[in-house]
C-alpha positions, 0 to 999 in steps of 0.5 A: 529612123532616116526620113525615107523610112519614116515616110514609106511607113507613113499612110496618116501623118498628122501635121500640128501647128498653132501660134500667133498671125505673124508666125501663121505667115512665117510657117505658110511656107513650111506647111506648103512644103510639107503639104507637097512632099506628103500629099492629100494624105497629110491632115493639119491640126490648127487652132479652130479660129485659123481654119480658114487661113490654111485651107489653100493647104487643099487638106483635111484640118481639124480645128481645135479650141485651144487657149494661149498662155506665155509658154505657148497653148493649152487644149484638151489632149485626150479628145485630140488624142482620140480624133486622130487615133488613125495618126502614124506620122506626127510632126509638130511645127510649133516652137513651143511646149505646154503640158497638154502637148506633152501629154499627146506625144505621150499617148501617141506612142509608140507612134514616131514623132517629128519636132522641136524640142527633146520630147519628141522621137526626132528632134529637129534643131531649130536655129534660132540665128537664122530667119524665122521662115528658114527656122520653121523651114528646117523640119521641111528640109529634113523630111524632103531635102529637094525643096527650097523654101523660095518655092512655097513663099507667096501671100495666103491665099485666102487674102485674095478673096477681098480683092475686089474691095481693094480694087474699088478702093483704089479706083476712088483714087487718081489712076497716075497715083502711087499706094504707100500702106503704112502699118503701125500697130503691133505689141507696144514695144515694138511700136514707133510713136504715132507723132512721129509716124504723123510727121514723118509721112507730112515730111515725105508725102510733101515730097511726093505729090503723086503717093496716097498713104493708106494707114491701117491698124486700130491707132490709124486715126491718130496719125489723121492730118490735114494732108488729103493724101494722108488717109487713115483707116481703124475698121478694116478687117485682117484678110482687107488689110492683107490684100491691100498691103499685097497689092500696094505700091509700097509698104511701111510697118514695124515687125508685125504680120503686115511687113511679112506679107509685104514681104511674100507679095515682093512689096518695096518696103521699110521695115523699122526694129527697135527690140527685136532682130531684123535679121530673124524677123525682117524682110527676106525677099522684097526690097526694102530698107530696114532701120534697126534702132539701138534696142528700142524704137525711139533711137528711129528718128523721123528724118531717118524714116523720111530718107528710107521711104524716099529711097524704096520709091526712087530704087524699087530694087534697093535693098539696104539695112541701117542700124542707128 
């Protein structure tokens, strides 16, 4: 069925999406999207913790208890199943498949039904050589070609809500001063070392009298030196930290949710990548230097991040990728 068809028979589609924070950013722009082509008709189902993240999508969300597992997520589908038994439209952003949403597309039939993957009535490729944000995207695309994903990426919405918690952090601060957030902390194997983190900000912020770096996330303390201008902080809550990673001067961070919204806030940034691929998960619109190691972190060493973190403040317009 052509996607004119679809849409001119459709009065409830049923949107689902549910993955990790990181991926809740990347897909922000596709939900956007498609909140626009289908209007306040559209209903989102998320996991329940999320609910807040997504109502700037200004649409109906029924938030389901849902539990994780290394293929995806598990719910009860039958009680979902009956909660949108006015669903004549479903579409699945989720890159996943467990037995559970299986068995809805199933007892949804013969309602047609949009996603990745061949259980599904039309299955959308989804490139997997392509930027995540792009990837997500495709199902956009397909439905409503006229939309460019440039249109729908900006930070969440919801971050701006501790706005004014930020604001009188940085008035604390000298008002000639630069912000450098740093962020270290994500899946272990994607971590740089906190010594080497330590050193490499001593290095740079010795070079730059006028740049504070604010370093977040639950290991933050064990980058603390004796340098004031080096100031970290472990009890920031999430939608905190966002926003002051949004509003910063600059940004520098592994591949964790944090460099994405640095990214949608047009942050210059660094961006380091050991084992995954900056090409699919990195920085797509700010300005940055990206340093891709040699399959691991280690291979980043701390005079190549010195050098990076020196060029965003000299050319906030550079944009450049070293791979070592």
């Amino acid at each position: 069925m052509l996607p004119e068809s679809i849409l001119k028979v459709s009065r409830r589609p049923v949107l689902f999406f549910a993955n990790g924070i990181g991926d809740n950013l990347l897909n922000l722009p596709a939900l956007r999207g498609l909140r626009s082509g289908l209007g306040q008709k559209m209903v989102l189902i998320c996991e329940a913790r999320r609910k807040a993240f997504f109502e700037e999508l200004e649409a109906p969300i029924l938030g389901v208890e849902m539990t994780r597992n290394p293929r995806g997520f598990e719910f009860d589908w039958r009680a979902l199943r009956d909660r949108i038994a006015e669903c004549d439209l479903f579409i699945s952003l989720s890159p996943w498949m467990t037995p559970s949403l299986h068995e809805l597309i199933r007892a949804l039939q013969p309602v047609p039904t949009i996603g990745f993957g061949p259980e599904f009535d039309q299955s959308i490729l989804r490139g997997e050589s392509i930027h995540a944000l792009d990837a997500a995207f495709t199902v956009c695309r397909f439905l409503f070609p006229h939309l460019d994903v440039r249109s729908f990426c900006q930070p969440p919405r919801c971050i701006w809500n501790q706005a004014e918690e930020i604001y009188a952090i940085r008035k604390q601060l000298p008002s000639s001063s630069r912000i450098l957030v740093v962020h270290i902390e994500t899946l272990p194997h994607k971590c740089w070392p906190t010594n080497h983190w330590k050193e490499a900000l001593a290095r740079f912020l010795n070079l730059h009298p006028d740049i504070f770096a604010l370093v977040i996330g639950d290991k933050a303390k064990e980058v603390d030196s004796d340098l004031p201008r080096l100031i970290p902080s472990d009890t920031m809550s999430l939608p905190s930290a966002m926003t002051l990673v949004a509003t910063a001067d600059y940004f520098a961070g592994i591949d964790s949710c944090m460099l994405h919204v640095a990214d949608f806030a047009r942050v210059p940034s660094v961006a380091l990548f050991g084992p995954t691929s900056h090409q699919k998960w990195g920085i797509r619109f700010a300005s940055h230097v990206t340093l891709q190691g040699n399959g691991d972190m280690e291979s980043i060493t701390i005079p190549e991040v010195v050098r990076a973190l020196t060029a965003i403040v000299s050319d906030t317009g550079c944009k450049m990728i070293r791979s070592l």
